[in-house]
C-alpha positions as CSV (number, residue, x, y, z in Angstrom):
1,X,-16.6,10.2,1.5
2,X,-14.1,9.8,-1.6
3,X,-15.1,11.5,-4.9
4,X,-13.4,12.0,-8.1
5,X,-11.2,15.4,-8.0
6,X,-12.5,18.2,-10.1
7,X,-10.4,21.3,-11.5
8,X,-12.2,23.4,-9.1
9,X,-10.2,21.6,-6.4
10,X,-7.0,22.1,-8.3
11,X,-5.8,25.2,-5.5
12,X,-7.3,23.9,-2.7
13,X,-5.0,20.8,-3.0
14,X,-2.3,22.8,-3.9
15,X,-2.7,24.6,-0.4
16,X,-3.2,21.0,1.7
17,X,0.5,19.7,-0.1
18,X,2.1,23.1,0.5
19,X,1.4,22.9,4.4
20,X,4.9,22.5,6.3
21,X,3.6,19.6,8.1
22,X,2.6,17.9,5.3
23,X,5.5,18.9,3.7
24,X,7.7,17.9,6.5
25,X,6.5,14.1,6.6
26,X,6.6,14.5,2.0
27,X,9.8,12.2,0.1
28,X,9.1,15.7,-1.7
29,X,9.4,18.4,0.9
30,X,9.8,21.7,-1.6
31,X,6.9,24.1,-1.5
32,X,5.3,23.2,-5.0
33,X,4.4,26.1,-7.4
34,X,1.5,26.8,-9.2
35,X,2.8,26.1,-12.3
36,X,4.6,22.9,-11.8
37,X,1.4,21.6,-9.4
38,X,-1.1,22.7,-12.7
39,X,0.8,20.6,-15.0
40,X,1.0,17.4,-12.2
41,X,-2.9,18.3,-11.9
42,X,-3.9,17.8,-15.8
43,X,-1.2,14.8,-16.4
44,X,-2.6,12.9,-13.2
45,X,-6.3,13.7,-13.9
46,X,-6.4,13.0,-17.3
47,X,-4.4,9.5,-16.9
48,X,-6.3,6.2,-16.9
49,X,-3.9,4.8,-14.8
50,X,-4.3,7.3,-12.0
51,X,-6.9,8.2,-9.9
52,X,-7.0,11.5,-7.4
53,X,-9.9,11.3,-5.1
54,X,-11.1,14.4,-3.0
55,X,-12.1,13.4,1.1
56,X,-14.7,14.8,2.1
57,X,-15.2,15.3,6.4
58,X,-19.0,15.6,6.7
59,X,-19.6,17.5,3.0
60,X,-16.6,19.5,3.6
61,X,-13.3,18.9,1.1
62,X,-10.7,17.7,3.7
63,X,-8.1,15.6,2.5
64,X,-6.7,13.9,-1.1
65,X,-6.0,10.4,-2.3
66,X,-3.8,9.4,-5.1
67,X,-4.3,6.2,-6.8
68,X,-1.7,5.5,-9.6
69,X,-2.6,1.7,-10.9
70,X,0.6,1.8,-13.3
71,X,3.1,-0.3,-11.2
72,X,3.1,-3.6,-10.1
73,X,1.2,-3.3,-7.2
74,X,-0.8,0.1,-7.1
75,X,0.4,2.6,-4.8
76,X,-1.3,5.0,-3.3
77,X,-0.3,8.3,-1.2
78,X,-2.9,11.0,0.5
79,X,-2.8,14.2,2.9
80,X,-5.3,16.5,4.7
81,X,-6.0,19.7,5.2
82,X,-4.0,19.9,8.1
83,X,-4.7,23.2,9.1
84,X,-8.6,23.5,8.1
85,X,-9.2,19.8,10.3
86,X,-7.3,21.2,13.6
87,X,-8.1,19.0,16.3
88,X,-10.2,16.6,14.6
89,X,-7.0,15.2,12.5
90,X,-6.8,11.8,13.9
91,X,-10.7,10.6,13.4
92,X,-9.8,12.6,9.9
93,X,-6.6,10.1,9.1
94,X,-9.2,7.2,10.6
95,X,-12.0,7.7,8.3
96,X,-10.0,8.8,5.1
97,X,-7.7,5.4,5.5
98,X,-10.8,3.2,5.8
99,X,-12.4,4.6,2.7
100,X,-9.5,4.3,0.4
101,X,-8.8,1.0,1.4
102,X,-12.5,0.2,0.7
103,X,-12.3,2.3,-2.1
104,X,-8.9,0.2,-3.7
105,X,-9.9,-2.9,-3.3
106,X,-14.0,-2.7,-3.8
107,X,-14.2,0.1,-6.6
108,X,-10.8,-0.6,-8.5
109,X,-11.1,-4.2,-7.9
110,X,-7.4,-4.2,-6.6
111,X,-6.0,-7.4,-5.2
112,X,-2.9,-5.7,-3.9
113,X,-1.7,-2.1,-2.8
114,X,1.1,-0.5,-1.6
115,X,3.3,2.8,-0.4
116,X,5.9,4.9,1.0
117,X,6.4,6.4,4.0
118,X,9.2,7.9,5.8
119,X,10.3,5.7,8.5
120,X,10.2,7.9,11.4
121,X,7.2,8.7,11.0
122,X,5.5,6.4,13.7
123,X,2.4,7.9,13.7
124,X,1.1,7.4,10.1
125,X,3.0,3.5,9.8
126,X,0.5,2.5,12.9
127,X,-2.1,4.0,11.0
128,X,-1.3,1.3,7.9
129,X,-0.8,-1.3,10.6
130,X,-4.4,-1.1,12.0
131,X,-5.7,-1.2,8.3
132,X,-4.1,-4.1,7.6
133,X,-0.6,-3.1,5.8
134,X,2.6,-4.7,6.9
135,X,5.6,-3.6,6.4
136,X,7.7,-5.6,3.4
137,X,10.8,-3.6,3.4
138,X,13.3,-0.5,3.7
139,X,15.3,1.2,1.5
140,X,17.4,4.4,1.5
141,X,15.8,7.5,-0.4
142,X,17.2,10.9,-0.7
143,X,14.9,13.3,0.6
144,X,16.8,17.1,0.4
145,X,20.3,16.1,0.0
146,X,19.6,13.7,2.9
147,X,19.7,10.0,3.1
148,X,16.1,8.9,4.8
149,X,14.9,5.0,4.8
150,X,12.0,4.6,3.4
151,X,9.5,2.1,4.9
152,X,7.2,-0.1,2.1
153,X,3.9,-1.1,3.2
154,X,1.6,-3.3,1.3
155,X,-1.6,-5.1,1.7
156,X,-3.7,-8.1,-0.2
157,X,-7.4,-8.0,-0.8
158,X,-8.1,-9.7,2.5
């Protein structure tokens, strides 16, 4: 289940994004402080133009989604609790993609959506594959000091 992010999840997400493996697969890989991931927290919560959704793995806060409607299309980005889901990450990435597809383009009405992903990571491209996203380009991005190419995934509607 996807529901709107409240303050009292401000930490918790803090701790998901600060993970090394979430960092590691991140266009942003530095470990984010508390005072820089507050003022991100009210600016993207407070924006019409954003949305950040909590997952929730059977009642239990697991995961985050990012909606920011500003560009032309939408993007969107999300992680898990990598540490807290264990063994049960794959179903996790399964049932989190499938709501926030349903959630973009049945909730915000979206007719298109799109987003970034590191193009060696193999594992979270198929992911966007079976829902539907295809790949539409690559570009080079620095990510540390270090050139990385960037894959763009984006999907219609249908």
């Amino acid at each position: 289940m996807l529901r709107p992010a409240v303050d009292a999840d401000r930490d918790t997400v803090l701790s998901w994004r600060n993970h090394p493996e979430v960092r590691r697969v991140s266009l942003t890989t530095q470990v984010i402080g508390d005072a820089e991931h507050a003022a991100w927290w009210r600016a993207a919560t407070t924006d019409p133009g954003r949305r950040v959704l909590v997952y929730e793995d059977d009642g239990v806060p697991a995961g985050v989604v990012i909606f920011d409607l500003r560009p032309d299309p939408p993007t969107w980005s999300f992680y898990l609790d990598v540490a807290g889901l264990g063994g049960a990450l794959l179903p996790a990435w399964l049932r989190l993609e499938d709501e926030a597809v349903r959630y973009a383009f049945g909730d915000l009405g979206l007719d298109r959506l799109g987003g970034e992903t590191l193009a060696w990571n193999t594992g979270v491209l198929a992911l966007h594959r079976r829902f539907g996203f295809r790949e539409t380009r690559r570009y080079e991005r620095e990510v540390d000091g270090t050139a990385q190419t960037v894959v763009w995934t984006e999907r219609g509607r249908s």
